[in-house]
N, C-alpha and C positions, 0 to 999 in steps of 0.2 A: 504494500500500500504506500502510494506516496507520501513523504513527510508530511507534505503540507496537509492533511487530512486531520493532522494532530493540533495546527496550530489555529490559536486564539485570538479572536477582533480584540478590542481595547473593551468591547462592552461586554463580551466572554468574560475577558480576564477578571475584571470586576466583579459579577455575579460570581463566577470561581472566589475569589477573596471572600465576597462576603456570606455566601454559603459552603459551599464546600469547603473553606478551609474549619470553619468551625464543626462543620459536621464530621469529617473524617480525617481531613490532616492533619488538624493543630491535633487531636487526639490519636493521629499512627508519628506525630513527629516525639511528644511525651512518650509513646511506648517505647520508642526505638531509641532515644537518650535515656532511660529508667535503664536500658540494657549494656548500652553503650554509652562511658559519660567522658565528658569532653574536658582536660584538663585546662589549668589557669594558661599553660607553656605551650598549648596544641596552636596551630595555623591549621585553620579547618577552611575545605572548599567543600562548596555546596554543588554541587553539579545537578543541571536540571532546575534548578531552587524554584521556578514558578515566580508566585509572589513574594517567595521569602519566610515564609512561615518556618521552615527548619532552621533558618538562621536568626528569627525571631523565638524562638525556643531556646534554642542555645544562649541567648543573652539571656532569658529569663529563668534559665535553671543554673549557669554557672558562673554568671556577669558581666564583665564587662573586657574578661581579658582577655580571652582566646581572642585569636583574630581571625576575622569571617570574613571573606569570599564568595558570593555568589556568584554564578552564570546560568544563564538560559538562552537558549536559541529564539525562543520568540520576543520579540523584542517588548510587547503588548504587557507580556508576564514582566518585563524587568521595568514597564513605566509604573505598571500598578506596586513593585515591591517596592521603586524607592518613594512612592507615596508610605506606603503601610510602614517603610521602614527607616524614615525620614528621620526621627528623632536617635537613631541607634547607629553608634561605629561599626558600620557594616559595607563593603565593597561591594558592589552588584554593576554587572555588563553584559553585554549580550556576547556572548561565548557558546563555542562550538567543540562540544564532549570528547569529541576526538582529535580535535587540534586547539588548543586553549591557549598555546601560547607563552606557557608561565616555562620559568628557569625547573630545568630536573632538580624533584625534591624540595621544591618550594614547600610541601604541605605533609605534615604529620598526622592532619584526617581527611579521609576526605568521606563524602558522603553525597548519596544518592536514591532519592527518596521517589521513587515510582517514576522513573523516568528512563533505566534501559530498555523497556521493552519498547520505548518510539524510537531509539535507534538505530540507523538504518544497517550501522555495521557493528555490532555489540564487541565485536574480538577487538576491534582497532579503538574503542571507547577504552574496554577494560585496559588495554595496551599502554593505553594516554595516562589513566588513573595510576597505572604503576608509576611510568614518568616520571610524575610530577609530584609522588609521594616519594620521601624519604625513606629509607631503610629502618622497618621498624615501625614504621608507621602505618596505619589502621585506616580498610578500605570499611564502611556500611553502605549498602543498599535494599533497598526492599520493594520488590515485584508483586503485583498482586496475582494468589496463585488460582483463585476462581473469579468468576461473576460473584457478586451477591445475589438474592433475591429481588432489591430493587433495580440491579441493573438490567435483572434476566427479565423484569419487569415492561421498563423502559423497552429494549431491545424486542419485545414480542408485542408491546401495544406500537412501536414506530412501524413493525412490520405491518401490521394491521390496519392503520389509519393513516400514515404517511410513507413511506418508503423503505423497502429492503436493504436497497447498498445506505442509508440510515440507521438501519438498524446494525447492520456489519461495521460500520465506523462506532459507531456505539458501545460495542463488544474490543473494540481494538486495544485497550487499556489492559485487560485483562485476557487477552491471547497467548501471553508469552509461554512458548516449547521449551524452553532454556534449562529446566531445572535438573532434569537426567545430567545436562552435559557440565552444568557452573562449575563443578570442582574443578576437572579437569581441564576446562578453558580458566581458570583462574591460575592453576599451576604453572601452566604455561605461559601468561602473562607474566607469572615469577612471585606470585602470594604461598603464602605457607599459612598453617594453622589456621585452615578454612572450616566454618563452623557454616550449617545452612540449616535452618528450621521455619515450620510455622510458627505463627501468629493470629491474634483474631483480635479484631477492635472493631467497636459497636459504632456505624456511622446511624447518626442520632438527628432527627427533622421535629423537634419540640411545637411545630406546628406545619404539620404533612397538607394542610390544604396547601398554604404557601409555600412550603418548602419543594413540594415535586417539580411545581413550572422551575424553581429558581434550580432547580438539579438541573433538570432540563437544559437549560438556558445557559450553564454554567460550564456548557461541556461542548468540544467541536462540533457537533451538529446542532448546537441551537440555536443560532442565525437560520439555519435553512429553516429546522422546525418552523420559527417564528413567523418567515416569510411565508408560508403556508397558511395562516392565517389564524383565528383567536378561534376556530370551531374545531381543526384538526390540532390544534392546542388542548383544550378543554377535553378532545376524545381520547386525548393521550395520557393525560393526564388522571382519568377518570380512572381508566383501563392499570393504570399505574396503582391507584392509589384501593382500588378492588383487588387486586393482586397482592397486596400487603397488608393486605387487613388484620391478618393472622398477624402482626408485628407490632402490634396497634398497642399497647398499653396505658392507661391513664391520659388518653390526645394526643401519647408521643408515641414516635415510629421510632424502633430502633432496632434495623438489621445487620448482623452480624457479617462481616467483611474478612477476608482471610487473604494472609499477604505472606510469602518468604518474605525472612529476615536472615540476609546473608552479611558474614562480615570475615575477614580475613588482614593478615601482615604482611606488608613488603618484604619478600625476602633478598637476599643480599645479590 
């Protein structure tokens, strides 16, 4: 699929900030520092970073010294992080995973928060990640290893009332084949003491009428969605929010999401 399928208008990225990152990032960027913690001495890059939210995590769980580096390829995601991330000593540019640029071993963390499976060459990404990390120094990223429920959601009512090749960009996030092979594409890159597991963190819509369009709308097909009009909106939504009702507790929606959490060492 071509890149551009993944990337976000300026009113994506926004709706992404202000929904999805509270629904499911800012809570898989907390699971995955609770595992993995970021020292006072680390020079941590964020690759992929989005809006920022993993490197806003990181100021707020260790403080203010690590030094952070963002990049993202779309450039939409790095206007909305350095709004989000305006007030915070944090580096953000629009940077390319596989050629970034930075002096070999620039960085003692690096991390990568749901963002190799849009890469188009994942061996020459990881390749770069060694690069530009230190010896000894600590790779994280985390893949999501299914759909959820609301996205298997999403992806069967967009077939239904809007489009197919819609609903297949839809599923793209959550496609990645990799995980048979990560070890040994990592060794090879030249990591050692590769660790690979699940995970599960609850993405949470504290008000699911609003909250679906804004999923919706938050994610590379929801410009087209929108352009379709406020009826095949409303049926997608509907279809969405039927589909989950089994999720429903107390007005909130909260389905459970499942993600490898991979992380590994430079080795020498």
């Amino acid at each position: 699929m071509a890149i551009d399928a993944f990337q976000l208008t300026g009113a994506a990225a926004q709706a992404y900030e202000e929904h999805k990152v509270p629904a499911i990032f800012a809570p898989l960027a907390k699971a995955t520092l609770a595992r993995h913690r970021v020292g006072p001495d680390d020079i941590v890059l964020d690759v992929a970073c989005g809006t920022g939210i993993v490197a806003r995590t990181i100021r707020d769980r260790f403080g203010e010294h690590p030094h952070v580096t963002g990049i993202d390829l779309n450039t939409a995601m790095i206007e909305t992080a350095r709004n989000a991330c305006d007030h915070l000593a944090i580096d953000l540019a629009v940077g390319d995973a596989t050629s970034t640029q930075f002096d070999d071993g620039a960085f003692t963390f690096v991390i990568c928060q749901q963002g190799l499976q849009f890469f188009p060459n994942e061996d020459a990404a990881l390749a770069e990640f060694r690069r530009v990390t230190a010896e000894g120094g600590r790779l994280v990223f985390t893949v999501w290893s299914r759909p959820s429920p609301l996205t298997l959601a999403m992806a069967n009512a967009l077939s239904n009332h809007a489009r197919p090749d819609l609903a297949e960009r839809s599923l793209a996030p959550f496609s990645w084949s990799g995980a048979e092979t990560i070890v040994n594409r990592l060794v090879e890159a030249g990591y050692t003491d590769i660790d690979l597991r699940e995970i599960e963190v609850d993405r949470v819509l504290t008000d699911p009428e609003s909250g679906v369009p804004k999923e919706i709308m938050g994610t590379a097909v929801g410009p087209a969605i929108a352009d379709m009009g406020e009826i095949v909106i409303d049926h997608v939504v509907r279809h969405m929010l039927d589909a989950t009702e089994l999720y429903r507790h107390n007005g909130t929606l909260s389905v459970p999401q499942h993600t490898h959490l991979i992380s590994a060492v430079a080795g020498p």
